[in-house]
N, C-alpha and C positions, 0 to 999 in steps of 0.2 A: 770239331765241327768245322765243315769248309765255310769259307764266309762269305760264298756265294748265297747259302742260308742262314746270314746273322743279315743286321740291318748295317755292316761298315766294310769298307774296304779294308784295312789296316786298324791295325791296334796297336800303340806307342806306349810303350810301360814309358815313365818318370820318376824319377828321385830329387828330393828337394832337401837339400841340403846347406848347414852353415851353423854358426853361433846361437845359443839358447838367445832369444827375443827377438832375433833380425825381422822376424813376421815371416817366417816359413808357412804356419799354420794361417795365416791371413789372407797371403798370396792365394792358397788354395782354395781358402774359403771365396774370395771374390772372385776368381777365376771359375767355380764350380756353380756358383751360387749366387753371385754377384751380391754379396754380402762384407760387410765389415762390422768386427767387434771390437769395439774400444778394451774393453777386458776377453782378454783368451786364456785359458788355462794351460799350463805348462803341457807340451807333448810328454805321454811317457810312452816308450817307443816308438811306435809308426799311427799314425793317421793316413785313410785312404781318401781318395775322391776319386772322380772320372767325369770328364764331357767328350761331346760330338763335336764336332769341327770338320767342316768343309774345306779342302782348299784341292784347286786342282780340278774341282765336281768327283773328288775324291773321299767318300767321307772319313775320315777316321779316329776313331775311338783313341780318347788319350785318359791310360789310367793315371793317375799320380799316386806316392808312397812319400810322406811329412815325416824326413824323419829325425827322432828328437836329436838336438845338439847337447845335452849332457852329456860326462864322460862314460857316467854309470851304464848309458844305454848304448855303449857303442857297439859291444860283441853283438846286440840285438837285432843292430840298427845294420847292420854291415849285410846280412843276410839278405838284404832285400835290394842291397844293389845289382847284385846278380840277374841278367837279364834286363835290365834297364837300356835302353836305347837313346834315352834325352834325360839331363841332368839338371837344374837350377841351382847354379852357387850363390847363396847370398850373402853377402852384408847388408849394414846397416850406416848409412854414409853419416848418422849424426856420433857414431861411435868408431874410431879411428883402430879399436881394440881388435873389431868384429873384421874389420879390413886386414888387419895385422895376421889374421887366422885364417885366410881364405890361401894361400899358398898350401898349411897343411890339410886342409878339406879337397884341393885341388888333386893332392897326392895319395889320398884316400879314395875319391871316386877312382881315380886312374889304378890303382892297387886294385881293387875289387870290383869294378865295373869291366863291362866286354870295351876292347881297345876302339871299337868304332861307334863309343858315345858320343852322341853328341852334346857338349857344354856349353851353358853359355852362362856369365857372369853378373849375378844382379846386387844392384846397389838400392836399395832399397828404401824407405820412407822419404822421396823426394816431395812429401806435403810438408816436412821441419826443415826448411831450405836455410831456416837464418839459425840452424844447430847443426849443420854440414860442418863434420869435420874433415871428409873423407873428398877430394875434388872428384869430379867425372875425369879430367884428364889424366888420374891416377888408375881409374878404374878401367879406362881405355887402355893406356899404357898396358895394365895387367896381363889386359885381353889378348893384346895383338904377341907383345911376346912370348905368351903359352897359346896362342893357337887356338883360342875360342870366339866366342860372341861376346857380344857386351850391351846392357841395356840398364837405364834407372830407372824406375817402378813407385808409386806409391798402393802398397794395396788398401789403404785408408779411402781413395780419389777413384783409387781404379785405373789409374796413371799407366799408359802401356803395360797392364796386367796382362790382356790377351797378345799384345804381341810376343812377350817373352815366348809363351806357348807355342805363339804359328809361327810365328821367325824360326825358331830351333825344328820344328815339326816340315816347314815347308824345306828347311834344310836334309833333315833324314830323308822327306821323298825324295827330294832332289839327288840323294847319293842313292837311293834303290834305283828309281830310274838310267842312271849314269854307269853304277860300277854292279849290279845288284847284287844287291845283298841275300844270301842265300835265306829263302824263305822258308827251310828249315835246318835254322840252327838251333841248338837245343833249347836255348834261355826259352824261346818262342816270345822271344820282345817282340817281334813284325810277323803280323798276320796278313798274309798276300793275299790276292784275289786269283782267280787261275788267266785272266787273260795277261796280265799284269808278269805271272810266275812266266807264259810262253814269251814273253817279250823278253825278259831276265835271260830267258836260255838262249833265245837265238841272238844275244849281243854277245855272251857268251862263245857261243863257236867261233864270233868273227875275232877278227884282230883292231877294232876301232874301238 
């Protein structure tokens, strides 16, 4: 369906990803729903959500894909990185454990994800600020030397939940508009609009 007949310009698949409890499932919920549960039930494989988001006066649809941190569900879980275009790595900054496992989650989106994901790195429940085990300037460090984002989050507060979102989302426009990204590649993670796709092609022909 062209998305001259949907109601968005763009469509952003996500995968959220990290350690069983970091609040993968939280994030989402507050980000979808602007909700939080003190009690969440363990993911068993993937949980979906989706919102609208403007940026740009661009609308676009961001799906998100929660998916479980167990080991059990990994063959599961891995399926659905494919075609993902924006990723969330989280920790959980009061547990040092969850930080300690974000290099192999790192290595994991980049194994099965398309190479021009976009990641950015969240640290998560900054409302337990006096049970930080994890510093921000460890999470920054992280960031800058693998070449992502970086941001701390409480999805308890609601704490920079929507920026993790449009930060990384205004990032992916920013590189369609710049290098464009072919608006049909197969995953079909980015859904173009057609005046958008003519802009794509004629940057294309030039040499700038």
């Amino acid at each position: 369906m062209n998305s001259k007949d949907s109601n968005y310009d763009y469509m952003f698949r996500y995968i959220i990803v990290g350690d069983m409890g970091v609040g993968k499932s939280c994030l989402l919920l507050q980000f979808t729903e602007n909700k939080f549960r003190q009690k969440h039930e363990l993911t068993i494989g993937v949980e979906f959500g989706g919102k609208m988001i403007d940026i740009n006066n661009k609308k676009i649809k961001i799906q998100i894909w929660d998916t479980a941190g167990q080991e059990a569900f990994q063959a599961i879980t891995r399926s659905y990185y494919k075609g993902a275009i924006g990723a969330l790595l989280v920790y959980d900054i009061t547990r040092k454990d969850t930080f300690s496992h974000i290099t192999k989650w790192l290595e994991v989106v980049k194994s099965y994800s398309d190479k021009k994901i976009c990641i950015i790195l969240i640290g998560n429940k900054i409302d337990l600020e006096n049970k930080r085990q994890v510093s921000k300037e460890n999470g920054e460090n992280f960031a800058k030397k693998n070449g992502i984002l970086f941001l701390e989050t409480s999805a308890k507060t609601a704490e920079r939940v929507n920026d993790a979102f449009i930060t990384s989302a205004q990032v992916i426009l920013e590189g369609i508009k710049l290098t464009g990204i072919d608006p049909t590649f197969p995953s079909q993670n980015i859904k173009i609009d057609e005046d958008d796709e003519d802009d794509i092609k004629s940057k294309k022909k030039c040499n700038c």
